[in-house]
MITOR-727590 format. One record per residue (C-alpha): residue in one letter; residue number from 1; x, y, z. Coordinates in steps of 0.05 Angstrom, whole numbers, plus 5000, padded with zeros to 4 digits. Each point is the difference from the previous one (the first is absolute). Last residue first. Layout:
<koltis>
{"A", NUM, {X, Y, Z}}
...
</koltis>
This chain:
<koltis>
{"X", 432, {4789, 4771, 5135}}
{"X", 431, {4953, 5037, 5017}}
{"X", 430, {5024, 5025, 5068}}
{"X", 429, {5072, 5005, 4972}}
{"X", 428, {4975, 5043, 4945}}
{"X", 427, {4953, 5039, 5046}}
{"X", 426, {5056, 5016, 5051}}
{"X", 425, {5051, 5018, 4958}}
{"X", 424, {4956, 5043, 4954}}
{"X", 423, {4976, 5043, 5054}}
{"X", 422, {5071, 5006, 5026}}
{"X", 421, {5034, 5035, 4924}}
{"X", 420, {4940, 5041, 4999}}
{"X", 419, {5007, 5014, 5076}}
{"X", 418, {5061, 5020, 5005}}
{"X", 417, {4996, 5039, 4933}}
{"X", 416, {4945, 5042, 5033}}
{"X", 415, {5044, 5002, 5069}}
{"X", 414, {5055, 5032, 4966}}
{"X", 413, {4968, 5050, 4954}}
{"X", 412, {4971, 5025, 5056}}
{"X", 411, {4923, 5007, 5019}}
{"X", 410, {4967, 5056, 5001}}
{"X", 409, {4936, 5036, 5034}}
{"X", 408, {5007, 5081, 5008}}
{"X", 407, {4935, 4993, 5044}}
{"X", 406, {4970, 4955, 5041}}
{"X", 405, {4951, 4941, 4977}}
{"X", 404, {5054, 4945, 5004}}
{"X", 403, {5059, 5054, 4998}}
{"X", 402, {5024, 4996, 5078}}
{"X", 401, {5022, 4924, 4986}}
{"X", 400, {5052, 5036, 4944}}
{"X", 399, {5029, 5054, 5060}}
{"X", 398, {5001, 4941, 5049}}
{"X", 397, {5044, 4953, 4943}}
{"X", 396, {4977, 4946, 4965}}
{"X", 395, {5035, 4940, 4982}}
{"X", 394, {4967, 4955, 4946}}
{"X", 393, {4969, 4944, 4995}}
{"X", 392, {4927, 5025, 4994}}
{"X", 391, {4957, 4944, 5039}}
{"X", 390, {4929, 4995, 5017}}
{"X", 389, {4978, 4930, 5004}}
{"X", 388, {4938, 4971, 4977}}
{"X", 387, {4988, 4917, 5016}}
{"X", 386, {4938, 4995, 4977}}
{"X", 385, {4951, 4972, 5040}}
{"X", 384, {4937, 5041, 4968}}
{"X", 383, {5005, 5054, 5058}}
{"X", 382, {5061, 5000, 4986}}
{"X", 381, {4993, 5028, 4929}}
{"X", 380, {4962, 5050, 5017}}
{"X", 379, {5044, 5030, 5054}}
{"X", 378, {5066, 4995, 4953}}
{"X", 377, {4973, 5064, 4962}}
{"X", 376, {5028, 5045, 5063}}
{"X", 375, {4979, 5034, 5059}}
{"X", 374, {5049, 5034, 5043}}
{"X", 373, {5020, 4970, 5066}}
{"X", 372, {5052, 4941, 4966}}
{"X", 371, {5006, 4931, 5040}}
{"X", 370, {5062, 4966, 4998}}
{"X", 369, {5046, 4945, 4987}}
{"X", 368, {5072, 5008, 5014}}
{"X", 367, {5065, 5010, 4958}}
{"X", 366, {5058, 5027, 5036}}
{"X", 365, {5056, 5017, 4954}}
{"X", 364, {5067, 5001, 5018}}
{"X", 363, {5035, 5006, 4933}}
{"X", 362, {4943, 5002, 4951}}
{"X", 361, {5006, 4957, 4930}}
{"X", 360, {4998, 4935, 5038}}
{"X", 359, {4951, 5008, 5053}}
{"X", 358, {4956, 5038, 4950}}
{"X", 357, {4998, 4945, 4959}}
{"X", 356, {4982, 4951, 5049}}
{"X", 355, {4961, 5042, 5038}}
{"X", 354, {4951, 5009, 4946}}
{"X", 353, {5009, 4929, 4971}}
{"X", 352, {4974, 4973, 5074}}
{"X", 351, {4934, 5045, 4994}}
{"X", 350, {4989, 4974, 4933}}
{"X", 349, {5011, 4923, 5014}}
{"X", 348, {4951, 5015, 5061}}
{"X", 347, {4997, 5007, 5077}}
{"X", 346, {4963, 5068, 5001}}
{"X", 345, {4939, 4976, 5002}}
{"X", 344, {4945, 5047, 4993}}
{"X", 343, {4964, 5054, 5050}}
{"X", 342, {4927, 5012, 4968}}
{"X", 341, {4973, 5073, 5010}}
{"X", 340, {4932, 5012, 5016}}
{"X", 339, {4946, 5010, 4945}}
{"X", 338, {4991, 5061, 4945}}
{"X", 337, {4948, 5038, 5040}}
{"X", 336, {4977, 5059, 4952}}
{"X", 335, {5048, 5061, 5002}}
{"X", 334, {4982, 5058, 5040}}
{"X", 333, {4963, 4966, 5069}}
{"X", 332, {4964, 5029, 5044}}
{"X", 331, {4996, 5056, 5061}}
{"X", 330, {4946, 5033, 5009}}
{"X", 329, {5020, 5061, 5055}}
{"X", 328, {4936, 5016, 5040}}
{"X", 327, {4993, 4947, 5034}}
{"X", 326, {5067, 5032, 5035}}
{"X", 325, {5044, 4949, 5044}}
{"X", 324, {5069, 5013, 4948}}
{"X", 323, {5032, 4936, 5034}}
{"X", 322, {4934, 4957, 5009}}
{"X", 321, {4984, 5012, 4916}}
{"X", 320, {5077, 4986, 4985}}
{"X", 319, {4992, 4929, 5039}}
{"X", 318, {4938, 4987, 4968}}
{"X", 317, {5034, 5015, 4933}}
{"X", 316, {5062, 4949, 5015}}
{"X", 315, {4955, 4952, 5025}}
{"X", 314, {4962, 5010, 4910}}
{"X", 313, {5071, 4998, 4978}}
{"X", 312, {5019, 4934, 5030}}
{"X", 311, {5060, 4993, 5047}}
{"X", 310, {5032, 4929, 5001}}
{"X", 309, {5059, 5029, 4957}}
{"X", 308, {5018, 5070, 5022}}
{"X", 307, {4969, 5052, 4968}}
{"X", 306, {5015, 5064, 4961}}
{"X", 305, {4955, 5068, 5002}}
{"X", 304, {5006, 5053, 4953}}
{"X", 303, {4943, 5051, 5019}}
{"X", 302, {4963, 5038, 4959}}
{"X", 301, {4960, 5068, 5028}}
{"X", 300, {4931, 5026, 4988}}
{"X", 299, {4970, 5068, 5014}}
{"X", 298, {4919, 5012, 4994}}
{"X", 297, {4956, 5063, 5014}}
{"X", 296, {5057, 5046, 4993}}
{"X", 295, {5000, 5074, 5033}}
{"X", 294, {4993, 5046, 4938}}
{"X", 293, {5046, 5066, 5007}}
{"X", 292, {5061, 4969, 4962}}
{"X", 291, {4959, 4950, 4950}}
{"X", 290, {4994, 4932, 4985}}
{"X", 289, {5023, 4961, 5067}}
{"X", 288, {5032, 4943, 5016}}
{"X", 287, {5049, 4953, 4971}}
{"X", 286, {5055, 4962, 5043}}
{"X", 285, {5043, 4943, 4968}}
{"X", 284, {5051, 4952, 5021}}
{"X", 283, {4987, 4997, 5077}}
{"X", 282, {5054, 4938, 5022}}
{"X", 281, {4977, 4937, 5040}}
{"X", 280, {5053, 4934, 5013}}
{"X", 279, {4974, 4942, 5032}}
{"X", 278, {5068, 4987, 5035}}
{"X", 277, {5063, 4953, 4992}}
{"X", 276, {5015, 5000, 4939}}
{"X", 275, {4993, 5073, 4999}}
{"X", 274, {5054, 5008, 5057}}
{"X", 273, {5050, 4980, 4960}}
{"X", 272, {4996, 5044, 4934}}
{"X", 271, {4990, 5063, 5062}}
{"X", 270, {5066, 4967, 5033}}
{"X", 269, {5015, 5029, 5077}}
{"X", 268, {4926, 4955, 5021}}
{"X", 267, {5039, 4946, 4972}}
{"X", 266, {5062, 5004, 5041}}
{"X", 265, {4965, 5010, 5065}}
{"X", 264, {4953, 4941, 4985}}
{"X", 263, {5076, 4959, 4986}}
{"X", 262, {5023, 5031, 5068}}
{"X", 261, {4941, 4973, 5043}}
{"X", 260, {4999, 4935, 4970}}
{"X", 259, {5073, 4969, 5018}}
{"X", 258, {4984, 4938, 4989}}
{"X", 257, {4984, 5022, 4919}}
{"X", 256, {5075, 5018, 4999}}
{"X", 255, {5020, 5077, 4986}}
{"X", 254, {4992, 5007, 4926}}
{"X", 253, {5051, 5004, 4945}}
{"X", 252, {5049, 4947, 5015}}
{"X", 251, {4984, 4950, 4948}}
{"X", 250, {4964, 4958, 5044}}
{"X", 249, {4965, 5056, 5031}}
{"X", 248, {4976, 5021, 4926}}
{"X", 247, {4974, 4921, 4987}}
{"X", 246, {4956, 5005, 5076}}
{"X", 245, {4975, 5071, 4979}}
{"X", 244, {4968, 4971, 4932}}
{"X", 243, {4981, 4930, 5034}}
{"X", 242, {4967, 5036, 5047}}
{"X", 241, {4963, 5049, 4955}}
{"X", 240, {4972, 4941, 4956}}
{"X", 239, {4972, 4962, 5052}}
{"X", 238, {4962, 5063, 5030}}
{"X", 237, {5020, 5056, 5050}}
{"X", 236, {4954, 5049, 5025}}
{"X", 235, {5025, 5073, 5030}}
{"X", 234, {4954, 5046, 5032}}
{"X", 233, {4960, 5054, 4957}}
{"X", 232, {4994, 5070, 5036}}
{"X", 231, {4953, 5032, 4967}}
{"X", 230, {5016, 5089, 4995}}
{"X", 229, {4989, 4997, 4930}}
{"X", 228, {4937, 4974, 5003}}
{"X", 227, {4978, 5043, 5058}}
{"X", 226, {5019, 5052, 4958}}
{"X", 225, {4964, 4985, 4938}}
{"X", 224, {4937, 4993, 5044}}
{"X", 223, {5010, 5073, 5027}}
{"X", 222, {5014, 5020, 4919}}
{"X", 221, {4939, 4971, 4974}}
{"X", 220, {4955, 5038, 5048}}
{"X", 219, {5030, 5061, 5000}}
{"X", 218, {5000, 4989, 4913}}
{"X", 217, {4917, 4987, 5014}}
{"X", 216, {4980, 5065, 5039}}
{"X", 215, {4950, 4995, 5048}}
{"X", 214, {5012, 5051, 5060}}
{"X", 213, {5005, 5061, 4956}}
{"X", 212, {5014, 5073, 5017}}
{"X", 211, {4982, 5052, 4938}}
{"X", 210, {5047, 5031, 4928}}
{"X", 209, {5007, 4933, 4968}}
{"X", 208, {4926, 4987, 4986}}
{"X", 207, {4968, 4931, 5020}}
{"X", 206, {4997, 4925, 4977}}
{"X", 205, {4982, 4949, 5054}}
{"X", 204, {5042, 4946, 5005}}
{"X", 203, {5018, 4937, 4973}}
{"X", 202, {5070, 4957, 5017}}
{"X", 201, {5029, 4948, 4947}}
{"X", 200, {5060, 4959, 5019}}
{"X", 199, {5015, 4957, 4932}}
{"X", 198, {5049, 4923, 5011}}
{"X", 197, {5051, 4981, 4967}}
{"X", 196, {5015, 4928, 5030}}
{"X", 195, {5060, 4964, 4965}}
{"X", 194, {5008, 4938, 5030}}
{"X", 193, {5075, 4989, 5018}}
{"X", 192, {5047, 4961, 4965}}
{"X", 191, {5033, 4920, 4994}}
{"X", 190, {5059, 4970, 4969}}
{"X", 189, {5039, 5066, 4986}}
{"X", 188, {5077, 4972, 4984}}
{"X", 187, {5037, 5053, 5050}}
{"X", 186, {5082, 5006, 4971}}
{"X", 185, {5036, 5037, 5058}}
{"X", 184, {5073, 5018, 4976}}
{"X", 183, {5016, 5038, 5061}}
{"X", 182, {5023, 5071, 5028}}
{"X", 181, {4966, 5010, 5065}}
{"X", 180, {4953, 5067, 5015}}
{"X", 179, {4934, 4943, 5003}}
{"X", 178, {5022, 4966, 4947}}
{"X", 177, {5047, 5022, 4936}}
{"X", 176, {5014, 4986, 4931}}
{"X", 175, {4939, 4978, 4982}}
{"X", 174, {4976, 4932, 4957}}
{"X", 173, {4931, 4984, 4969}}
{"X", 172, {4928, 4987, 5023}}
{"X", 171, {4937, 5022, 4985}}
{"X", 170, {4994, 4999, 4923}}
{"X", 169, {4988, 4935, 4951}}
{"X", 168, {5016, 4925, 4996}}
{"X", 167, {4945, 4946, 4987}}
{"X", 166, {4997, 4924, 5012}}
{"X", 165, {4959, 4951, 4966}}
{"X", 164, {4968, 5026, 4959}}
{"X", 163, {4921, 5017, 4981}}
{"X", 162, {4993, 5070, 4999}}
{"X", 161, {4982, 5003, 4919}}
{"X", 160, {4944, 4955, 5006}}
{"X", 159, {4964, 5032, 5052}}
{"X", 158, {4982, 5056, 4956}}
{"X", 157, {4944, 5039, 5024}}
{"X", 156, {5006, 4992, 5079}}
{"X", 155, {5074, 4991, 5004}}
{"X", 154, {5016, 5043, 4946}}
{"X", 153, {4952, 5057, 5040}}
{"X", 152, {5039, 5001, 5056}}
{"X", 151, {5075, 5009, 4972}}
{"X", 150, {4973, 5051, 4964}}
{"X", 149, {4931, 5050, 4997}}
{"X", 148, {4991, 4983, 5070}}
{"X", 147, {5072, 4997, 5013}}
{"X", 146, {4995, 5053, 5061}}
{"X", 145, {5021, 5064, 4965}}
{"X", 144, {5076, 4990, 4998}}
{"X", 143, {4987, 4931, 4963}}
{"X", 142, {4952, 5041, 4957}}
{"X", 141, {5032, 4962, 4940}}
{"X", 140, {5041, 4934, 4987}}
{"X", 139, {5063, 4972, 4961}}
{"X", 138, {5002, 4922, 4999}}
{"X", 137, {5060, 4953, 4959}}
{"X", 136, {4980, 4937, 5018}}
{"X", 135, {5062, 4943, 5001}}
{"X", 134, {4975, 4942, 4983}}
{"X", 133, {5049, 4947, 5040}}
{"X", 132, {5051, 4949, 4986}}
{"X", 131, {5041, 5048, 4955}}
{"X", 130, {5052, 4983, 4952}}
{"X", 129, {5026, 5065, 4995}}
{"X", 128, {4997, 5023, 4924}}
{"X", 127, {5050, 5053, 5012}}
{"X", 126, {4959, 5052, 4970}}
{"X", 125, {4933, 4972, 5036}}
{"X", 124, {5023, 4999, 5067}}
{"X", 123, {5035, 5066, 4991}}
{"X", 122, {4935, 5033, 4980}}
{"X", 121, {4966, 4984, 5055}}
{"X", 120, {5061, 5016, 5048}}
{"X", 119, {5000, 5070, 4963}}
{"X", 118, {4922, 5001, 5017}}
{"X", 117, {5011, 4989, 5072}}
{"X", 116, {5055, 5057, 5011}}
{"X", 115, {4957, 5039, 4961}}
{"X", 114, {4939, 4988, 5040}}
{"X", 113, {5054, 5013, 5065}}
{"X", 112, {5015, 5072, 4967}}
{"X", 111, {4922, 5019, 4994}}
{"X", 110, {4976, 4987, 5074}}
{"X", 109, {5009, 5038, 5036}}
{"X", 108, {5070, 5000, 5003}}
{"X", 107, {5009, 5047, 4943}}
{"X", 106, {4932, 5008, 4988}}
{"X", 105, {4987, 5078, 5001}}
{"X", 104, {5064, 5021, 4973}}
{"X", 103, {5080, 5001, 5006}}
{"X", 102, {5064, 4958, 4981}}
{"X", 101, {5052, 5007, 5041}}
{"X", 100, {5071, 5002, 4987}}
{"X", 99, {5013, 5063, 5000}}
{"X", 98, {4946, 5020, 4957}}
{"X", 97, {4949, 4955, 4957}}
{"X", 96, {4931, 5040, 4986}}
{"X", 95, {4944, 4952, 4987}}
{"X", 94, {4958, 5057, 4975}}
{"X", 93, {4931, 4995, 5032}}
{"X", 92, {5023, 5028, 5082}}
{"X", 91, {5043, 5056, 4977}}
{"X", 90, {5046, 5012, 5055}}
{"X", 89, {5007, 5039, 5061}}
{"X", 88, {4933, 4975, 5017}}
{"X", 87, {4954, 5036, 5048}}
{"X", 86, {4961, 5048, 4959}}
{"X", 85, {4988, 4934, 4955}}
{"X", 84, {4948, 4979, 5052}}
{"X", 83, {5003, 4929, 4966}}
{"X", 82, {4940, 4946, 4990}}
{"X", 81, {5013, 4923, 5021}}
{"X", 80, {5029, 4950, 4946}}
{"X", 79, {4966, 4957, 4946}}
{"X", 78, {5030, 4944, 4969}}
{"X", 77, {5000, 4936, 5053}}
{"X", 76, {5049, 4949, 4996}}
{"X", 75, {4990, 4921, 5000}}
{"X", 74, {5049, 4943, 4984}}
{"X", 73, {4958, 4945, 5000}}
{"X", 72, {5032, 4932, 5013}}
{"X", 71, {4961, 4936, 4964}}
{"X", 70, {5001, 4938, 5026}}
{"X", 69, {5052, 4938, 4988}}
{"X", 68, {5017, 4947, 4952}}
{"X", 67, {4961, 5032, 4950}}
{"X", 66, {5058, 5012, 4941}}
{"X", 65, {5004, 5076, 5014}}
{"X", 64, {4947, 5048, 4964}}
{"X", 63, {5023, 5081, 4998}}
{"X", 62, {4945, 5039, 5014}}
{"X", 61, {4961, 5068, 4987}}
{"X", 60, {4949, 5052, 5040}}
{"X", 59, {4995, 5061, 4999}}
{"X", 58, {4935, 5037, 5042}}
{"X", 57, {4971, 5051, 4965}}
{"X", 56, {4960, 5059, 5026}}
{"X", 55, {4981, 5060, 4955}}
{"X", 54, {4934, 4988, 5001}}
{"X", 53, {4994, 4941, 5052}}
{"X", 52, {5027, 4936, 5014}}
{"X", 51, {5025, 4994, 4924}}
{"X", 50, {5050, 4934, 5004}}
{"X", 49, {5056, 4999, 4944}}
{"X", 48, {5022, 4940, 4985}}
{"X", 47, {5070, 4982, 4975}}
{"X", 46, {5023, 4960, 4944}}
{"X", 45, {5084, 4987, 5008}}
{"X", 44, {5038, 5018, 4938}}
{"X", 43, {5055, 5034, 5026}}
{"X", 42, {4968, 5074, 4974}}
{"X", 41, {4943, 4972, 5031}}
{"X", 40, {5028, 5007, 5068}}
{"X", 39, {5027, 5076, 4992}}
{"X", 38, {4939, 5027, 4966}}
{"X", 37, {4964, 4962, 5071}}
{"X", 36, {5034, 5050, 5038}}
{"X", 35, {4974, 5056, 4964}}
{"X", 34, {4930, 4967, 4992}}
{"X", 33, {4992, 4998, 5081}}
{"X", 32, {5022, 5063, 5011}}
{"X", 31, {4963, 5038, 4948}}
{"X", 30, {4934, 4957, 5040}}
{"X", 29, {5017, 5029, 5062}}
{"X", 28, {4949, 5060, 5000}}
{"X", 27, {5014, 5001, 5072}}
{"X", 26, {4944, 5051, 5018}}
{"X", 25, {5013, 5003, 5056}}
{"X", 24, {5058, 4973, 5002}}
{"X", 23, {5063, 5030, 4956}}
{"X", 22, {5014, 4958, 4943}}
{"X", 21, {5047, 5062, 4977}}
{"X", 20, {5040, 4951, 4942}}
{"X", 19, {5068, 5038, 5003}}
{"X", 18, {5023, 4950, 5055}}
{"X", 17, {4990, 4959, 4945}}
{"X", 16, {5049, 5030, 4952}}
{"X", 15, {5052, 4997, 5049}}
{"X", 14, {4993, 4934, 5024}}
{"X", 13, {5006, 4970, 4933}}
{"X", 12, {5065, 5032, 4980}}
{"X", 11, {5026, 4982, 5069}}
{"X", 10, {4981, 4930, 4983}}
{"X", 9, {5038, 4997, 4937}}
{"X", 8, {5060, 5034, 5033}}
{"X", 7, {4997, 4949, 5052}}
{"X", 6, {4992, 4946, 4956}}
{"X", 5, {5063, 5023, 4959}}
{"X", 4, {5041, 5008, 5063}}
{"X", 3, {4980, 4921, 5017}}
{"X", 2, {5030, 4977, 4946}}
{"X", 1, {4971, 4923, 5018}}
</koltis>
């Protein structure tokens, strides 16, 4: 393999779909989709392209192994959250490469690992790899909008194409550091929280600006907003977050699990710790009011909440409701109920050639299963069995984690041919 040219190629690729603004809402996704599937046809593969909605495609294409073995999906989402471009330093659409970074909406999130997945697709099929597996080539929409017009709705409407064996998407991947320490910390996502948005909406009698008012809706909205905020959640540990902190104290980067009074010290210190460990509950969005002098009738507020496995949605909102005390303040759900999260196995041939090959191309690493506190695509799948892992192998550092939804996101040129170069490691040897 000349691996120089593939990066080039790949860069080249990157660059021009950065350039693709699949911003969501609305998405309008399907540009992505047929851009990367150019690429694919162009090496004679057939790919299908999935309309989920005007605009909305879903890609879909394979490469067929002899059968011995079930199919691995390699699935990456094409739409990325909105920008505030007031806040970038950079242009967010233009896939600008400088000092050895390359910047955009979807550097890490999650443009540059589709890349990473489609160079390994085309790889596969250059070298004529004698594979054992399929290997599905899957690039989504509205992932950052709840999957309903994704991830959600392929497994409702076309069951067919989500049926493999294993899959391999976001939610985990290498970074350079843990909790202040330098490491090599490689977290395979096995498992994730329920995702739980949930709308706050207070009512109140309307009135003009200029008099004293005892009913006013965004008062109302705001005192249950604080109360929120102010929650106190205590600390619950599962099977998956013991095994997590039991594989860092072996490698020296947690205080032994004995020894439980430090290691709850140590995670309330880590905000990326502490999530795994708590229902999580962030306000989002706040709208009230229609006019300066016009006291508003109604004021609603979103709220991003995350749960711990074993803790349903519909608890979670009966909890909310007894925290905020106020009949007055609805509170229900934003997104439609999209079922618990399913923890999978994590004792598998693709697990073991993830730490295999990161074991050997990463000096120290540490490779541990995990589970991620965003949401991700993998959810759906689980749910069905599947084994879905979220894994970017790659290195990333603080300043590159900070980009998933923040602003000025890139990755560097480093860590995007790491992971090219890694993604097709691991799913050669797994398929092979």
């Amino acid at each position: 393999m000349t691996w120089e040219a593939v990066f080039d190629e790949a860069l080249d690729i990157f660059v021009r779909y950065l350039q693709i603004d699949t911003s969501n809402p609305p998405g309008n996704e399907a540009a992505a989709a047929r851009f990367l599937g150019s690429i694919i046809e162009r090496e004679g593969i057939a790919c299908e392209y999935v309309e989920t909605a005007p605009d909305r495609e879903a890609l879909v294409a394979r490469l067929e192994g002899d059968g011995s073995k079930g199919a691995l999906m390699l699935c990456n989402h094409t739409d990325v959250v909105p920008v505030e471009p007031a806040y970038w330093d950079y242009p967010a659409f233009e896939g600008l490469i400088s000092n050895g970074r390359v910047y955009g909406r979807g550097t890490v999130d999650m443009k540059g690992a589709g890349v990473m997945q489609l160079m390994t697709f085309l790889l596969l099929k250059r070298n004529n790899v004698p594979l054992k597996r399929d290997i599905v080539f899957c690039a989504v929409p509205d992932e950052e909008a709840g999957s309903v017009w994704g991830m959600e709705w392929l497994c409702k409407h076309r069951p067919d194409l989500v049926d493999v064996e294993f899959e391999l998407s976001e939610g985990g991947g290498g970074s350079d550091s843990f909790n202040g320490q330098p490491s090599r910390l490689f977290s395979v996502a096995t498992n994730e929280k329920t995702l739980c948005w949930l709308t706050l909406r207070a009512v109140g009698s309307p009135g003009h600006g200029s008099r004293p008012h005892r009913d006013n809706s965004a008062v109302r909205l705001m005192e249950a907003l604080l109360k929120l905020n102010a929650w106190e959640q205590p600390l619950t540990w599962t099977p998956d977050t013991r095994a997590y902190i039991d594989n860092l104290a072996d490698a020296g980067l947690m205080p032994p699990i004995d020894d439980l009074e430090a290691v709850e010290d140590r995670i309330r210190r880590s905000p990326e710790l502490l999530a795994m460990f708590i229902n999580t509950l962030n306000i989002t969005m706040v709208n009230s009011g229609i006019k300066a002098n016009v006291i508003p009738a109604k004021s609603e507020a979103v709220i991003d909440c995350r749960l711990l496995p074993g803790v349903s949605c519909s608890d979670w909102i009966e909890r909310v409701k007894a925290v905020i005390d106020d009949d007055q303040v609805e509170v229900e759900r934003y997104l439609p109920d999209q079922g618990e999260m399913s923890s999978v196995d994590w004792d598998t041939e693709l697990y073991w050639a993830i730490k295999d090959v990161m074991s050997e191309a990463v000096e120290d690493a540490v490779v541990t299963p995990a589970m991620t506190v965003g949401g991700t695509d993998n959810r759906f799948l689980r749910q069905r069995g599947i084994p879905a892992y979220g894994f970017i192998p790659c290195i990333l550092s603080r300043d590159e984690r900070a980009g998933f939804h923040g602003n000025n996101e890139f990755i560097t040129l480093d860590n995007f041919n790491m992971g090219t170069e890694l993604m097709y490691e691991i799913v050669r040897r797994f398929a092979t």
